[in-house]
C-alpha atoms as a printed R data frame, in Angstrom:
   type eleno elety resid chain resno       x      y       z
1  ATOM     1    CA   UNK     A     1 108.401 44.302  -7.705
2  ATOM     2    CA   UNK     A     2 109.099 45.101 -11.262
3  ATOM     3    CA   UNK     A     3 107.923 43.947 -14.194
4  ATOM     4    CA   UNK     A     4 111.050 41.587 -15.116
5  ATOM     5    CA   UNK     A     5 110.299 39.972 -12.273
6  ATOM     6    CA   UNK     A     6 106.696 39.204 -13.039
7  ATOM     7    CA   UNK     A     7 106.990 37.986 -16.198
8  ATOM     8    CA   UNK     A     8 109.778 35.414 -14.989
9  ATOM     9    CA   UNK     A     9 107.449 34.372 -12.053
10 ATOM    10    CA   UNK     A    10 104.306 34.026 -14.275
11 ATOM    11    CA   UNK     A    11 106.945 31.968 -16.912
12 ATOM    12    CA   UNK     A    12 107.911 29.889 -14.046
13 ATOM    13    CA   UNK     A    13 104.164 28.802 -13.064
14 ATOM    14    CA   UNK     A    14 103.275 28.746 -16.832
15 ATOM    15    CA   UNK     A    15 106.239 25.944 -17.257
16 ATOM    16    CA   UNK     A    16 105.103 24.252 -14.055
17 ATOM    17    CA   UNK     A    17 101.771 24.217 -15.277
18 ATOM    18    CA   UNK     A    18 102.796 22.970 -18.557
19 ATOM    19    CA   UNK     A    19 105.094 20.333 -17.452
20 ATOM    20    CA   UNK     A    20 102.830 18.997 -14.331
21 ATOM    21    CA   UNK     A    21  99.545 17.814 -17.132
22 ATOM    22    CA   UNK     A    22 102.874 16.506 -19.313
23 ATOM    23    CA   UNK     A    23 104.146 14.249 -16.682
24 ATOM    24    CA   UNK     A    24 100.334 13.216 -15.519
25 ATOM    25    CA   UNK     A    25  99.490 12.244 -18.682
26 ATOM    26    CA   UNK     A    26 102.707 10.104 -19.400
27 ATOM    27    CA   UNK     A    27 102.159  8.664 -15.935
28 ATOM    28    CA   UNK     A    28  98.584  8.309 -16.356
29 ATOM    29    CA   UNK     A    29  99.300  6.318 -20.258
30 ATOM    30    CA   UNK     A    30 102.215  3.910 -18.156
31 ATOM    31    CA   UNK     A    31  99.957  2.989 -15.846
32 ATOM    32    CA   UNK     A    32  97.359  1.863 -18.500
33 ATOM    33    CA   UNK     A    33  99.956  0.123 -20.211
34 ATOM    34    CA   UNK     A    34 101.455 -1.885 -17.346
35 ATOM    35    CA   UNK     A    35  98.300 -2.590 -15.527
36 ATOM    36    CA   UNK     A    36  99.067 -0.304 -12.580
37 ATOM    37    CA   UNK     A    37  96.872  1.444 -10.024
38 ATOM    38    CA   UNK     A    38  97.423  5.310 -10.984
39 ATOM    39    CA   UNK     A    39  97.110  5.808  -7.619
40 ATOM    40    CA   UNK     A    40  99.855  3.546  -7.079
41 ATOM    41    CA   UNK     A    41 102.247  5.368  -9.750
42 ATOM    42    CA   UNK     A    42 101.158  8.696  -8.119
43 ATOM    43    CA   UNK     A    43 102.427  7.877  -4.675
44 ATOM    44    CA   UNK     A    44 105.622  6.982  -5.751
45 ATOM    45    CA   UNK     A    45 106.670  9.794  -8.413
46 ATOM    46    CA   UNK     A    46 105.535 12.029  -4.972
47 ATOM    47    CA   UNK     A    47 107.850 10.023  -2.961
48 ATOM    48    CA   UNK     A    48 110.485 10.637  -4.863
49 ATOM    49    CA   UNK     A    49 109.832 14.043  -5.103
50 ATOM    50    CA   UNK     A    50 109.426 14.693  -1.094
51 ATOM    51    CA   UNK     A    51 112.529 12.603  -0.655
52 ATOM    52    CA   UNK     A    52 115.001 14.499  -3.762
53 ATOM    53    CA   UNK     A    53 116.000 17.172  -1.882
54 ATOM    54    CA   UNK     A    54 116.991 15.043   1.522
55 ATOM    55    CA   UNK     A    55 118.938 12.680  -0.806
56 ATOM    56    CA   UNK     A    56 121.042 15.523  -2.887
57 ATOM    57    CA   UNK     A    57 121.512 17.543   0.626
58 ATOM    58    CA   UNK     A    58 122.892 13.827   1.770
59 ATOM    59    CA   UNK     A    59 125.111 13.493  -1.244
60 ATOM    60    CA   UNK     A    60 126.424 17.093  -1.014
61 ATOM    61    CA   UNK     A    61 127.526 16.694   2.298
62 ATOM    62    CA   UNK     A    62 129.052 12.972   2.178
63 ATOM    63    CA   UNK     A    63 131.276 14.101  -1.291
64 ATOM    64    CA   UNK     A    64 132.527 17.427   1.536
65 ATOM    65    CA   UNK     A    65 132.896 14.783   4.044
66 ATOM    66    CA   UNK     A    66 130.443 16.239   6.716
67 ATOM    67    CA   UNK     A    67 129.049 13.352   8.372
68 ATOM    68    CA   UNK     A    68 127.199 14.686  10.824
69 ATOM    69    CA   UNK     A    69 125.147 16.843   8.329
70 ATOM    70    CA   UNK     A    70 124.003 13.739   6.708
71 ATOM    71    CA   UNK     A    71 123.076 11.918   9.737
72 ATOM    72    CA   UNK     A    72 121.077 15.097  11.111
73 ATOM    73    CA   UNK     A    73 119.626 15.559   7.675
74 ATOM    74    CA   UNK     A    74 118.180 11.687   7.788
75 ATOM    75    CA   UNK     A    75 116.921 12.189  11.113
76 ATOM    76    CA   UNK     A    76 115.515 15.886  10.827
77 ATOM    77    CA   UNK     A    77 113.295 14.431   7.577
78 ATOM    78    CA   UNK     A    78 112.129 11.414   9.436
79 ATOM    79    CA   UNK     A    79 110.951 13.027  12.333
80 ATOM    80    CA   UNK     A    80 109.492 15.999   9.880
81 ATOM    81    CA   UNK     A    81 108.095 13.228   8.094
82 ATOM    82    CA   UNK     A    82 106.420 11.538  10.978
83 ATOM    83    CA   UNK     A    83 105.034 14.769  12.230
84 ATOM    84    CA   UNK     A    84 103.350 16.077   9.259
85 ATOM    85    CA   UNK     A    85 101.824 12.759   8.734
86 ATOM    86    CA   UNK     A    86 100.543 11.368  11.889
87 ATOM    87    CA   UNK     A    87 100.663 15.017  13.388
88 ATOM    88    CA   UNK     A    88  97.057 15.977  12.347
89 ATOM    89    CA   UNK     A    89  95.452 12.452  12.923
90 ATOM    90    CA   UNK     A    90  92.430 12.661  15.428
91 ATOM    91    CA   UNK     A    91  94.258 10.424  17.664
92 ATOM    92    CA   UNK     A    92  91.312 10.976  20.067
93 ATOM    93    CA   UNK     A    93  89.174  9.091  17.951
94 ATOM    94    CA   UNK     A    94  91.410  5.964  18.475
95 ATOM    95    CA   UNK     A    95  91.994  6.741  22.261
């Protein structure tokens, strides 16, 4: 790896970093202001953030008229979705 390479991988994280306690803190002063749980706020800017890339890939593929890429990308997330989530539950405990 050279060095140009670092520096724009360190810039990337740096701007992450950067933007990340930007956004909390605008999220964090909305939630004040409306009378919102931040936790509620929170849940929902990472809904939308889990869900972006499943909705572009969707929109890509309707405007080039591949409808079966859309359907398998709404099912592929759902059941990726459904794993990840329930997937580590201790279902034994319930059973």
């Amino acid at each position: 790896m050279n060095i140009l390479t670092f520096l724009y991988i360190s810039a990337g994280i740096g701007l992450v970093w950067i933007s990340a306690k930007k956004i909390r803190k605008i999220f964090c002063f909305t939630s004040i202001r409306y009378g919102m749980s931040p936790f509620l706020i929170g849940s929902n800017v990472i809904a939308f953030g889990t869900s972006a890339p499943e909705m572009l890939t969707s929109l890509f593929a309707a405007l080039k008229k591949k409808a079966v890429m859309v359907v398998g990308n709404v099912i592929g997330s759902n059941v990726a979705n459904i794993a990840l989530v329930f997937g580590p539950f201790p279902w034994e405990y319930f059973l």
